[in-house]
N, C-alpha and C positions, 0 to 999 in steps of 0.2 A: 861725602857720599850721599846722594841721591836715596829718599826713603818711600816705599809703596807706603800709601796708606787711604785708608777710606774713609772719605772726609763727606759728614752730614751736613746734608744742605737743611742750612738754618732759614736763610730767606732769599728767593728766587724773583724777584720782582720786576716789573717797568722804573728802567730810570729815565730815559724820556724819547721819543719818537719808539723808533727800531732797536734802540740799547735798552740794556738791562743790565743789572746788578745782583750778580749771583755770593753768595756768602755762605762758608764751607766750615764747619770744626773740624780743624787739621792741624793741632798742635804741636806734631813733630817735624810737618813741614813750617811750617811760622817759626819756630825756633830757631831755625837755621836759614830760613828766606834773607835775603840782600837784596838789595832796588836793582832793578833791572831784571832779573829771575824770571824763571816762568816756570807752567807744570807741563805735564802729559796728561791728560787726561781722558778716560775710558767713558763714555755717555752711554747709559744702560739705554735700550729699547734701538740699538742702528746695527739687530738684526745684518745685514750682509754687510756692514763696514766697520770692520772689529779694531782697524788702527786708532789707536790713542790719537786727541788734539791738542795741541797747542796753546797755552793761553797764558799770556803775560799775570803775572800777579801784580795787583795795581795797588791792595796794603794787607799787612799782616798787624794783630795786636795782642798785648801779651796775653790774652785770653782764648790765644790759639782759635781766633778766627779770620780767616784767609778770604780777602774781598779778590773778585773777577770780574772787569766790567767787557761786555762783550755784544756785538749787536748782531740780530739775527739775517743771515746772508745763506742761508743752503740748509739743506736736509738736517746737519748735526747739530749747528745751534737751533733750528727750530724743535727737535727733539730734544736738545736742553733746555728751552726756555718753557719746555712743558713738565718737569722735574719741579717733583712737590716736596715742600719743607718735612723733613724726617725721611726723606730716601736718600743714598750714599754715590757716590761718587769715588772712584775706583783713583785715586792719582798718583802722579811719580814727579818726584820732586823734593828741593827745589833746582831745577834746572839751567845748565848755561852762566857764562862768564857775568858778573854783574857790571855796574859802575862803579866808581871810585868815589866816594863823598868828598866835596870841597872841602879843603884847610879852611879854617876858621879866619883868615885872612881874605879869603878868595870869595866875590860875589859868583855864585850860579845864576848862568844863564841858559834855561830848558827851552829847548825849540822843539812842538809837538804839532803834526798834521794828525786831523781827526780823533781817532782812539790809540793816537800814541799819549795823548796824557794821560790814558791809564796805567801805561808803562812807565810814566813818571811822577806818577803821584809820589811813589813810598819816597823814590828820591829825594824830593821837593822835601818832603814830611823830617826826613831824616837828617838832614844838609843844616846845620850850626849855625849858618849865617843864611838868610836868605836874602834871596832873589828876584829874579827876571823870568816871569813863565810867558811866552811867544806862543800862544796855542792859537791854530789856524785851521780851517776847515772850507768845506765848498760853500756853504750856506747855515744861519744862526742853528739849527736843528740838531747840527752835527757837531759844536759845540758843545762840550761833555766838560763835567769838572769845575765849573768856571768858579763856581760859588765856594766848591773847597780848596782850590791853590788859593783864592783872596783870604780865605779864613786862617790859613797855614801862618802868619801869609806872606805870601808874593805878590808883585808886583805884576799884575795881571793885564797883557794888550792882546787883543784879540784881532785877527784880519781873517775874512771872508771871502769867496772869490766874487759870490755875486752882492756883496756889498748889504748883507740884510739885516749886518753888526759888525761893530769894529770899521776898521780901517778896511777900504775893499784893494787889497793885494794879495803878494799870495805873502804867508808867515816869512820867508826868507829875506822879504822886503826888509820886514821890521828887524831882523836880526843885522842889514847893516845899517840900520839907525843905531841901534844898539850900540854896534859897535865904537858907530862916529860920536855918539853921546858918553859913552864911558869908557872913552880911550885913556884915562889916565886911570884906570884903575886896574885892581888886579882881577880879570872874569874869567871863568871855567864855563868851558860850552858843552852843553848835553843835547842829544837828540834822538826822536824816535819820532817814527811815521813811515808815509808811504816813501817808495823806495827813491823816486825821483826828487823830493823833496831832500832826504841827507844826500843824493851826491849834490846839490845844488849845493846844501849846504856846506858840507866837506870842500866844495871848490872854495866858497866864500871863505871859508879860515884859511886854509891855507893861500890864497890870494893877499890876505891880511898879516901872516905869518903869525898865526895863529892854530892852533891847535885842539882839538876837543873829543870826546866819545859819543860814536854815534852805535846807535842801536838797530840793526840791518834787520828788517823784518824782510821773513823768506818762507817760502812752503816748505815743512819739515813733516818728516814720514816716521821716523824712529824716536828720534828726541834724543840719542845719545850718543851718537857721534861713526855707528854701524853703517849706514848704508850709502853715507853721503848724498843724499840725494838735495841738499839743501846749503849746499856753497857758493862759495861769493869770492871773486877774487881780490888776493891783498896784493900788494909790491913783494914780489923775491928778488935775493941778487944770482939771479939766471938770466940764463940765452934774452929769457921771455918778459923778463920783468916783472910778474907773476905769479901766483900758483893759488890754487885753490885753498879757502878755507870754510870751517865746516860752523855754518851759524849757533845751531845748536848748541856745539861742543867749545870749538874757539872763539864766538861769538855768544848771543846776539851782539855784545858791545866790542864795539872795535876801536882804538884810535883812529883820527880822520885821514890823520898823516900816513896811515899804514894801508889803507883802501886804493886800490888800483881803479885811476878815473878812466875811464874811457871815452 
């Protein structure tokens, strides 16, 4: 079950360009948090937009403090990112279906566009054996994390689209390298990012007959699985082939094999 709670912003700061790294005391959602999770949460001062947002939790530590990394794009995160150390935060959480951690046999491989490797940090963090982190971005700026999945650590490649670090392709590239380089081994594929990025990739494993969790970032209004206003369609066995499911609630993580390509 899902716990309201008011969690003190400990430290509100520049992590680099437009992002930030917000850090909450919220012990009773940390306790119960899982990689992949996210909250609800209420931003005091947005006056006529009273709906809770959204926000991936990127790590919890057992000292019951809850990191958010988040960059500022519109009215609400710029009114969070003016939120001073000792004011609270109203949240609900933790939220939505998580990931599955690798068997201790299994190498993880995280495929992340932009500020999905926020959503996969705790992953990475948590995961027995480590891995392969594939984080990709339009340009180096946008690049987030890179110094803490090496310290984790993971094996860290980075691809660009304009070439300013890393390999310049787009991350889906490197994920069939991946593939063709540790084809004899046993990999677990994770993903989170923009939304064009996992159906690429979702096509990529199952073109490979491969399988993996991907993470469907989607606009959500409620956060608990009421209004539907934030679905995505899987495979039914109907007419349709089809039917709606609800990110929030049956998601954000989905098997790749269960997502309806289009």
């Amino acid at each position: 079950m899902p716990i309201q709670e008011q969690g003190k912003i400990i430290r509100n700061a520049e992590l680099q360009d437009s992002y930030r790294k917000l850090e909450l005391y919220a012990p009773g959602i940390c306790a119960e948090t899982k990689a992949g999770q996210f909250v609800h949460m209420q931003i005091s001062g947005l006056r006529d937009r009273i709906l809770r947002r959204p926000f991936s939790i990127s790590d919890v530590n057992k000292d019951g403090v809850l990191t958010i990394i988040y960059k500022v794009v519109g009215a609400g995160t710029e009114v969070l990112s003016t939120q001073e150390e000792g004011s609270t935060c109203s949240l609900l959480g933790p939220l939505g279906t998580p990931f599955s951690l690798p068997g201790k046999d299994e190498i993880p491989v995280i495929v992340a566009g932009g500020y999905g490797a926020a959503a996969t940090y705790l992953l990475a963090k948590r995961a027995e054996s480590k891995g392969v982190m594939l984080l990709g971005a339009r340009s180096e700026k946008d690049l987030i994390l890179t110094k803490e999945f090496s310290d984790i650590p993971f094996e860290l490649r980075t691809a660009t689209e304009d070439g300013s670090t890393g390999d310049k392709c787009l991350v889906t590239d490197l994920l069939e390298t991946i593939i063709r380089e540790k084809s004899a081994k046993k990999l677990r594929f994770y993903g989170c990012g923009p939304h064009g990025m996992l159906m690429a990739m979702g096509k990529i494993l199952i073109e490979n007959g491969l399988d993996g969790e991907l993470s469907l970032d989607h606009l959500m209004c409620c956060g608990v699985g009421a209004c539907f206003a934030c679905v995505v369609k899987v495979k039914a066995d109907n007419e349709d082939g089809w039917r709606y499911a609800r990110t929030c609630k049956e998601g954000p993580v989905f098997n790749a094999s269960s997502i309806y390509y289009e």
